[in-house]
N, C-alpha and C positions, 0 to 999 in steps of 0.2 A: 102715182107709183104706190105700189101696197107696200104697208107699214109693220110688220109684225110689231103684236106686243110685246114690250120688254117681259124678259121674267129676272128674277130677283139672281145676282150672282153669290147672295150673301148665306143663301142656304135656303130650304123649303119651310122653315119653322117661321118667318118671317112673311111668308106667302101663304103659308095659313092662316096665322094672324090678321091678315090685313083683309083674308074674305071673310073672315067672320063678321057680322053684323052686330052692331051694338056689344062688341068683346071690348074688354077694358084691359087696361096693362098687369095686373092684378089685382088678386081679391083684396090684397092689403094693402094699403097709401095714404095719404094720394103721393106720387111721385113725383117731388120736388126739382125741375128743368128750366132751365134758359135759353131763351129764343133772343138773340144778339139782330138787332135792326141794321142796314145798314146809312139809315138817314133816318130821321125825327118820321113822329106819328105822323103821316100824311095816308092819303087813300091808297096808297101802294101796298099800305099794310092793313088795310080796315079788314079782312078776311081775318087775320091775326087777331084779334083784338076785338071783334064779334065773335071768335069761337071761346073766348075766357069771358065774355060779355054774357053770352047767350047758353051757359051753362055745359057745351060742348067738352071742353077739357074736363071737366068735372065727369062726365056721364066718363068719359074714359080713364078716369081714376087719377086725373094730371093736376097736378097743379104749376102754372107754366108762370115764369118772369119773364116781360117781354121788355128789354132793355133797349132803348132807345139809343139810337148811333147818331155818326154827322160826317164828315169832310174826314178822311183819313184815320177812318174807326178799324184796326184789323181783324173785320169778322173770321175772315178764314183760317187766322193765325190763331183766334181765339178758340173757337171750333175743334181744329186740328191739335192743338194743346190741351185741350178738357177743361180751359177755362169757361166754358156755353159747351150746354148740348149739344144748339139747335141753333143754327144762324142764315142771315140771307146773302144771298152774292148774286154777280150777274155768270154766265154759261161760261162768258170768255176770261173771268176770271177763275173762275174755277178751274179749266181745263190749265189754263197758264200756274195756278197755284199748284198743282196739281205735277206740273212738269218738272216744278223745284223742291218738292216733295212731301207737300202735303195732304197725306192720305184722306180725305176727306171723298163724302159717297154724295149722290142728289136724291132727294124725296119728292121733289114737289116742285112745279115748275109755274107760276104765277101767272104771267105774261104770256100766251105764245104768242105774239108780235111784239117784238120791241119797242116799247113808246121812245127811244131816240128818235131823234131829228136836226134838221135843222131850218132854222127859220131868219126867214128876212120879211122886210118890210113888202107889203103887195104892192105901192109903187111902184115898185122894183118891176113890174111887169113878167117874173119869170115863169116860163111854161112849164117847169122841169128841172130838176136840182145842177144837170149840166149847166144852164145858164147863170145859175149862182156862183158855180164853182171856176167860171172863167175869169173873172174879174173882182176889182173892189176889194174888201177886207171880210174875214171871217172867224171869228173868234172861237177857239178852240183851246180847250185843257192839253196840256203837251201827253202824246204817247196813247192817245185813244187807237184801240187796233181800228175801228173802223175809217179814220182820219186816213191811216194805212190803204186800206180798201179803196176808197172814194179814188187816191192819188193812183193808183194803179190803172182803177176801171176807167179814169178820164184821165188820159192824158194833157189835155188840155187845162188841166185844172192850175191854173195863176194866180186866182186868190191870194193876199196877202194874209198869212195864216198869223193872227195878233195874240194875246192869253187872255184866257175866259175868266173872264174875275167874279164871275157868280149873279146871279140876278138878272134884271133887263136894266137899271139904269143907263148904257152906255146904246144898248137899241135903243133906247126912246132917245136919247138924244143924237143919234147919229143914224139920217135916213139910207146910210149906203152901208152899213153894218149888218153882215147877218152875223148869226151866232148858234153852238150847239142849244140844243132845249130838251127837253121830257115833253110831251104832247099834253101829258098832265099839268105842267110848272109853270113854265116858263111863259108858254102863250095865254096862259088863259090872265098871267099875271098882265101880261103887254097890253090883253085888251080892255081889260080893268082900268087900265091910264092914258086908254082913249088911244092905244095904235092897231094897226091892222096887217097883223102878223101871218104871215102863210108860211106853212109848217111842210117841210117835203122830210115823210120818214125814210130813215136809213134801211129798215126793211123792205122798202117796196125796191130800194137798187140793188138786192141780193144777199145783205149782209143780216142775217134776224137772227142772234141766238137770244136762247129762253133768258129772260126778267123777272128777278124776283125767286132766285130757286133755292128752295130749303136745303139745309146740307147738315149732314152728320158727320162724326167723324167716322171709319170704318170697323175702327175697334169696336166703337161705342153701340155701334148700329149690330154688329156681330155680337157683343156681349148680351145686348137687351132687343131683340127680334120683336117683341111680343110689345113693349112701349114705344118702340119708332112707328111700331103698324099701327099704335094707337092713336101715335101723336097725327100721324099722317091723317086716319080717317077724319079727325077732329079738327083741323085746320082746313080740310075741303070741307065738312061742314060750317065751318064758322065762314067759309067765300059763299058757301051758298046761300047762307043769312043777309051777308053783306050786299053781295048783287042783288038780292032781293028787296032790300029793303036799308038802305046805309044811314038814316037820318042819325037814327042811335046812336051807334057806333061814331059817327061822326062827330057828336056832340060833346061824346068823351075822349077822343080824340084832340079837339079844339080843346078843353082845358089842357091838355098836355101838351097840346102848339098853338097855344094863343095868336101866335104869332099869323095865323093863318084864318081869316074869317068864312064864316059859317056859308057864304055865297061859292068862296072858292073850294071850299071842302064839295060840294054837291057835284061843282061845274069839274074837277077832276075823277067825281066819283064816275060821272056820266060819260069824259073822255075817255077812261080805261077799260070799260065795261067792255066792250066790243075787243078788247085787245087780249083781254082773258077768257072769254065766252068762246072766242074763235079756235081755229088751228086745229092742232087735237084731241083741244079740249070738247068743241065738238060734239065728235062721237067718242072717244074715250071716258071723258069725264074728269073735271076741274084738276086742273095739278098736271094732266098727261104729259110725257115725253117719249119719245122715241130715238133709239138708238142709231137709228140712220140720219136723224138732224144732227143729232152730236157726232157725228161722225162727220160730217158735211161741214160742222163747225171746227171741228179739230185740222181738217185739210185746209180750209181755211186761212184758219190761221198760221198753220204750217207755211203755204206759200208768200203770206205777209211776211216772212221771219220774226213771229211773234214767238213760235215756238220750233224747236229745232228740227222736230218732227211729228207727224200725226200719231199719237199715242192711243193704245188699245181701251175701248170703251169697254170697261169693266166695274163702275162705278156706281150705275143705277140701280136705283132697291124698287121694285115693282117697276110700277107705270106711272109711278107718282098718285 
């Protein structure tokens, strides 16, 4: 299906901006902004973090705090309040925050396949997320919209639905347990401890909104045109450093999450790659979105009763 490109609803000065090549946000700065994460420095964000690394934010007169988030961090709340400029969310959160009224716009769309999943143990012999979702236990965070999905698109879905308490410890110890994951996190930690985890994504059964997408407020983005189109170029620069070449970045990273060593920083850098390279990004180029998947997301959700109703896609600034 053809895709028109988005154009900007926020004004034309904004879409100049962002074609100009090597334009900076002003001659005078640098312009002091924050980018609110919404989980700790991991590969999800190495694009971030190679564009303030590899002198990108600088070339466009920025100078950017990248605040690191965790479990129940409110990016959206903070964004939409002018507490952060600049913050991450997922598509389905945003369209939901969005419906209770927070004005908030997208720039930049990280992900175009959603690295959700879910995984269970490959004894399990299952061909197909259907055969997961019939039986056994499956541990799940309460109120995921896609949990919504799965139960709709399979009826047959038995599953004893248990609370996801974070990690794999209870996968490794329990061979008839599957559980939510990131294709980035969760498996590549399982296999680390000697299990043989098979991953079936929540995108391939129909459900994929964009991962990882930048968000303004709308004020913010309407006052300053000319710094969102700069922040924007300089963050697909800083993915383009990172896909190319992540060791850097990674290494500074790893001091800011120790907690995560320098083998699993690689082995997600290489799991994700293909989930951002893909989709529209494509032929578009790094960051794209289209206003027909958000739309496709917003009905979605709408028939989940996630949201009351599909609401008008007016939020987009360029193409990301």
């Amino acid at each position: 299906m053809r895709r028109r490109t988005l154009l900007s609803l926020l004004g034309t000065a904004l879409l100049t901006a962002a074609c100009k090549p090597g334009g900076s946000a002003a001659s005078a700065g640098p312009h002091r902004v924050k980018l609110a994460l919404n989980w700790v420095p991991e590969p999800e964000f190495g694009g971030f973090y190679a564009a303030r690394e590899s002198g990108a934010f600088r070339t466009e007169n920025l100078d950017v705090e990248i605040q690191g988030g965790g479990a129940g961090v409110p990016v959206i709340q903070m964004v939409a309040t002018g507490k952060a400029e600049f913050g991450i969310a997922g598509a389905d959160e945003i369209l939901t925050a969005r419906a209770q009224g927070a004005d908030v716009v997208a720039l930049f769309a990280t992900y175009q396949k959603s690295p959700q999943g879910i995984m269970v143990h490959a004894a399990h012999g299952a061909k197909q997320l259907r055969d997961v979702l019939g039986s056994g236990q499956l541990a799940l965070e309460p109120g995921l919209p896609y949990a919504r999905f799965l139960k709709k698109k399979y009826p047959e879905f038995n599953a004893r639905v248990v609370p996801y308490s974070g990690g794999v410890a209870h996968f490794l110890a329990d061979p008839n347990l599957a559980q939510q994951c990131y294709i980035t996190s969760e498996p590549i930690a399982a296999r680390q401890q000697g299990a043989d985890p098979q991953v079936f994504l929540i995108a391939d059964e129909g459900f994929n909104p964009y991962v990882g997408v930048v968000i303004t407020s709308r004020a913010f983005a309407q006052q300053n045109p000319e710094l969102v189109a700069a922040f924007t170029r300089a963050i697909r620069s800083g993915w383009k450093a990172y896909l190319a070449d992540p060791a850097a970045t990674n290494a500074l990273m790893q001091k800011l999450n120790p907690a995560m060593d320098a083998a699993t920083f690689q082995a997600a850098a290489d799991a994700q790659k293909p989930l951002i390279e893909g989709g529209d990004a494509a032929t578009k180029g790094l960051g794209a979105m289209t206003q027909e998947r958000w739309q496709a997301l917003a009905e979605q959700l709408t028939s989940l009763d996630v949201l009351k109703a599909a609401p008008a896609i007016d939020f987009l600034v360029g193409t990301g």
